[in-house]
C-alpha positions as CSV (number, residue, x, y, z in Angstrom):
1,X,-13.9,57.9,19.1
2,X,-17.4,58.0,18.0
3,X,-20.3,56.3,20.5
4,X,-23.3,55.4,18.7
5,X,-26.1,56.1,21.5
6,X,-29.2,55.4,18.7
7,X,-29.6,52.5,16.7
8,X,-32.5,51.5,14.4
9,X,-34.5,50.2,11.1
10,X,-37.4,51.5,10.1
11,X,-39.3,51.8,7.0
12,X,-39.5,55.5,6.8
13,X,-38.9,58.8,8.7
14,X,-39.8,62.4,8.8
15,X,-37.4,65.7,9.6
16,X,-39.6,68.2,11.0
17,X,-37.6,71.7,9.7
18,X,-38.5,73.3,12.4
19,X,-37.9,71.8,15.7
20,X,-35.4,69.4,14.0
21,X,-37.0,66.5,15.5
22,X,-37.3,63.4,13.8
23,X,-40.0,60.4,13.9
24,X,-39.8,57.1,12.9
25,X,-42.3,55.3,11.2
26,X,-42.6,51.3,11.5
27,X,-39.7,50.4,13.1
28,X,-38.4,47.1,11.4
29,X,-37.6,43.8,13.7
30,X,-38.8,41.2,11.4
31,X,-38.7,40.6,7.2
32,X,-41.1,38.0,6.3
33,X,-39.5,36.2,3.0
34,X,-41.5,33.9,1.0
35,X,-40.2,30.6,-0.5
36,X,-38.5,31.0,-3.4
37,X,-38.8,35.0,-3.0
38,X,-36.1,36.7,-6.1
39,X,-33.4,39.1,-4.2
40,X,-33.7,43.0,-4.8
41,X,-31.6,43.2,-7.8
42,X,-29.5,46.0,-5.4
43,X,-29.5,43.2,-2.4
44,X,-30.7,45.3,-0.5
45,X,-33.9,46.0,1.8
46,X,-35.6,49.4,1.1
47,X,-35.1,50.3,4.6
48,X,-33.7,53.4,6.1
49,X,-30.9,52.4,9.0
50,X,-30.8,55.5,11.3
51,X,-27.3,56.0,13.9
52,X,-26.5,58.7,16.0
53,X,-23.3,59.4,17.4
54,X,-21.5,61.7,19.9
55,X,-18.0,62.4,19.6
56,X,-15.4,64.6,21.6
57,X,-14.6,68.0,21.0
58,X,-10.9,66.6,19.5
59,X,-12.2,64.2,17.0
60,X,-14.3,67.5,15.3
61,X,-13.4,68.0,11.9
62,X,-12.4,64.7,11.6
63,X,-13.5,62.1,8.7
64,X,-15.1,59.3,9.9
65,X,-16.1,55.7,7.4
66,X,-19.0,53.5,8.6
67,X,-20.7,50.6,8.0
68,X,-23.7,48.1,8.8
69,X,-23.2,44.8,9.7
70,X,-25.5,42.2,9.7
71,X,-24.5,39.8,12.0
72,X,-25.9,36.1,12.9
73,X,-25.4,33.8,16.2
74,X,-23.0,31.5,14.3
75,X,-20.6,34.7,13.6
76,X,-21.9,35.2,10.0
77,X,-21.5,38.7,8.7
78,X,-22.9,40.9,5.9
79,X,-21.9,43.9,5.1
80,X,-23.1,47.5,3.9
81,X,-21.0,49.7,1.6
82,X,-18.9,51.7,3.5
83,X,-20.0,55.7,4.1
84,X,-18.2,58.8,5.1
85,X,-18.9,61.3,7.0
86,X,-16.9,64.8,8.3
87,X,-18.1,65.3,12.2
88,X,-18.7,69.2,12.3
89,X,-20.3,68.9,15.7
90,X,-20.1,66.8,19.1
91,X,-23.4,64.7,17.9
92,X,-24.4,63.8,14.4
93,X,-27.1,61.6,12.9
94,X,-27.0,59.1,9.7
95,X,-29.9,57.9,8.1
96,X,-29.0,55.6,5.3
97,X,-30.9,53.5,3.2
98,X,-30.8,50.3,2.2
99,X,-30.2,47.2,4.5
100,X,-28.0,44.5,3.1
101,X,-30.0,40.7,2.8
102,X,-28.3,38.2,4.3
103,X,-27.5,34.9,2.2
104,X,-29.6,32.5,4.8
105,X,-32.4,33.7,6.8
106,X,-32.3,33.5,10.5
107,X,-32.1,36.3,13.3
108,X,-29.4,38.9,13.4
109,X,-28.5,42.1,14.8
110,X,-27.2,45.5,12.9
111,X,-24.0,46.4,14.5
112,X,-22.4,49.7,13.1
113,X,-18.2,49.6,12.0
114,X,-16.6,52.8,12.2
115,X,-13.0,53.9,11.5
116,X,-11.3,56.9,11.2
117,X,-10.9,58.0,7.6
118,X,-7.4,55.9,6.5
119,X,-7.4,53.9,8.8
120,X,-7.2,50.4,8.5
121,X,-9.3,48.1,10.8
122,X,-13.2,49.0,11.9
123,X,-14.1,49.3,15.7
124,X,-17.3,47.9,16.3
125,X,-19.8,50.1,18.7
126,X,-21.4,47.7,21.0
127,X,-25.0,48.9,20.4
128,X,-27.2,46.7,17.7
129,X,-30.6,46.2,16.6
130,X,-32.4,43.2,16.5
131,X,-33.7,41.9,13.4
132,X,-35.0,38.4,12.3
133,X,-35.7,36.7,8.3
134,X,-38.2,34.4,8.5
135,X,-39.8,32.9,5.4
136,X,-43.1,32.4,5.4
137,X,-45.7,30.9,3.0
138,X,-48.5,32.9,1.5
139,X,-51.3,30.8,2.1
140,X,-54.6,30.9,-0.5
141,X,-57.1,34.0,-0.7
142,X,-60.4,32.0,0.2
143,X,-62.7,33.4,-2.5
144,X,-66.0,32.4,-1.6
């Protein structure tokens, strides 16, 4: 079974070809939402999610489905679309993008579902990330 040992939001990334490293670039922990602020018309946050896994040398060449979850202290949930993936190797990293808004603000984690291709409940890893919506108001430009 997969084991997610890196879990995080940011706004962007970079792959460097050569070393095959990768940095993160403003890692996200908070979305400020003004009052009265229209939704993406997608519903989603143009953030990238980033998740590595390890796996065991069985489960390679195995189809694997995934999926974010925002989830709230009171046990609400919002989910991602769902993602597959074909482990090749004994650790592989996702980088997707696009987080899902929540319908109420508040503070959440990301947890990550995963199942095995046709099966049908998700296992939930136990690593999240932390992230808070908080609206805030803009306040006046002082001018002079």
């Amino acid at each position: 079974m997969p084991r997610c040992y890196l879990l995080a939001c940011a706004v962007s990334s970079s792959l460097d070809q050569t070393s095959n490293n990768v940095s993160l670039f403003q890692l996200v922990e908070q979305v400020n939402v003004a009052p009265d602020a229209p939704r993406p018309g997608s519903g989603q946050l143009p953030v990238e999610i980033h998740a590595y896994f390890q796996v065991d040398h069985q489960e390679l060449g195995a189809d694997w489905e995934l999926r974010y979850v925002l989830v709230s202290p009171t046990g609400l949930e919002t989910s991602s679309e769902i993602f597959r993936h074909r482990v090749v190797t004994p650790r592989f990293r996702t980088r997707t993008l696009g987080l899902p808004i929540p319908p109420v603000n508040g503070h959440y984690v990301i947890a990550v579902d995963f199942r095995r291709h046709g099966e049908e409940s998700f296992r939930r890893d136990p690593l999240t990330w932390p992230v808070s919506f908080v609206e805030v108001r803009r306040e006046p430009t002082v001018t002079h």
